[in-house]
Every structure is written in structure tokens, then in C-alpha cells.
C-alpha positions in Angstrom: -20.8 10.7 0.2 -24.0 9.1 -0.7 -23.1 8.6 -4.4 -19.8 7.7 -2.8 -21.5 4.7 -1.3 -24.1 4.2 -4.0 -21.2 3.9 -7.0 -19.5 1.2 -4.8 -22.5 -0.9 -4.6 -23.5 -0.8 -8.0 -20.2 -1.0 -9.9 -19.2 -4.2 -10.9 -16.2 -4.8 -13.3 -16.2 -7.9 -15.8 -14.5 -10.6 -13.7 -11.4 -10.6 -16.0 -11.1 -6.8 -16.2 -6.8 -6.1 -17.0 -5.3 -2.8 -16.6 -2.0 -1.9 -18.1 -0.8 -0.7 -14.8 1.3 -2.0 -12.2 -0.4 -3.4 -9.1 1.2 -3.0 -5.4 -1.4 -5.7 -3.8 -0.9 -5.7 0.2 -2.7 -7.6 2.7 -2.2 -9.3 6.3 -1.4 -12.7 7.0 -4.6 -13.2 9.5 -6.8 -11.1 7.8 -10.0 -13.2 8.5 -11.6 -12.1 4.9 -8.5 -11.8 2.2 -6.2 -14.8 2.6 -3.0 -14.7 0.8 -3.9 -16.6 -2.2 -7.0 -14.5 -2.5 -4.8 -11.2 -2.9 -2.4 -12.8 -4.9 -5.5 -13.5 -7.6 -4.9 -9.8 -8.4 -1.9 -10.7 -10.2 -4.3 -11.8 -13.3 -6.1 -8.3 -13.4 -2.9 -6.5 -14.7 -1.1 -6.5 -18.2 1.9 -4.6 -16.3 4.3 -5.5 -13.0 2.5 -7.4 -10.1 3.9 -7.1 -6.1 2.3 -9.1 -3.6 3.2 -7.8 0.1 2.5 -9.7 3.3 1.9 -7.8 6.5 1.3 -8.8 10.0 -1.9 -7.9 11.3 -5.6 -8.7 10.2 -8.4 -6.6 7.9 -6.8 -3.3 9.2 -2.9 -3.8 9.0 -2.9 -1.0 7.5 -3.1 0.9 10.4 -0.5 -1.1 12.3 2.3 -0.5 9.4 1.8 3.1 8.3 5.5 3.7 7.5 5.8 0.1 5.7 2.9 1.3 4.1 4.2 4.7 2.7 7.0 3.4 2.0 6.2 0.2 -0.5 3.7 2.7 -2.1 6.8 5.0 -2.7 8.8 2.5 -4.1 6.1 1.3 -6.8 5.5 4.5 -7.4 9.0 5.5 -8.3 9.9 2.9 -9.7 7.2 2.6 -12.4 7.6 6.4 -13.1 4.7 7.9 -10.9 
């Protein structure tokens, strides 16, 4: 776990790093540190298909949503051949 931790810190992408793969972006509408717009500035770090998902709830929505969750991740990933 250490390196874990210690290869988060230290990595640091060039700030227009593109991937040629799609990009399921989700994040909640009162998240105190993402806003919308934020998360939608992912949309310039792919070559490939961009979805944008708004869910209620703040930093942890996740947790909130697990089924909306699974199932969005399904979809992308079915429908981009995954």
C-alpha cells in the first residue's frame, strides 16, 4: 500500500495528456471539490467518446448510487466493446 500511496503522490501527467479511450466521467452536483464544469474538463483528455454524468449527492455519491453506478459503467463498457 505504501507504493500505492507513494505512486499517487509523485505521478503527474503532462497537463494535456489524451488517451484514445472513451471516458465515463461522473460526479455529484454538490460535490464541494469537483463542480460540473470541472469534470466536464475531462472531455479534452480523450481522442475517443466523452460521457459526462450528473449524480445527486456530494464527494461520495458514489456510494449513494451503487446500481446507477454499475450500471452507466456497464453501458460504456458494452458499448465501446469492453
Amino acid at each position: 500500500m505504501r507504493n500505492d500511496y507513494r505512486a499517487v503522490t509523485r505521478y503527474r501527467p503532462a497537463p494535456d495528456a489524451v488517451v484514445d479511450t472513451p471516458v465515463l466521467c461522473l460526479t455529484g452536483d454538490r460535490d464541494p471539490r469537483v463542480a460540473p464544469d470541472e469534470a466536464a474538463a475531462w472531455k479534452s483528455h480523450t481522442s475517443a467518446g466523452f460521457r459526462l454524468e450528473i449524480l445527486p449527492g456530494e464527494h461520495f455519491f458514489l456510494t449513494d448510487h451503487p446500481d446507477t453506478v454499475v450500471r452507466l459503467v456497464a453501458e460504456c463498457a458494452e458499448r465501446n466493446g469492453r
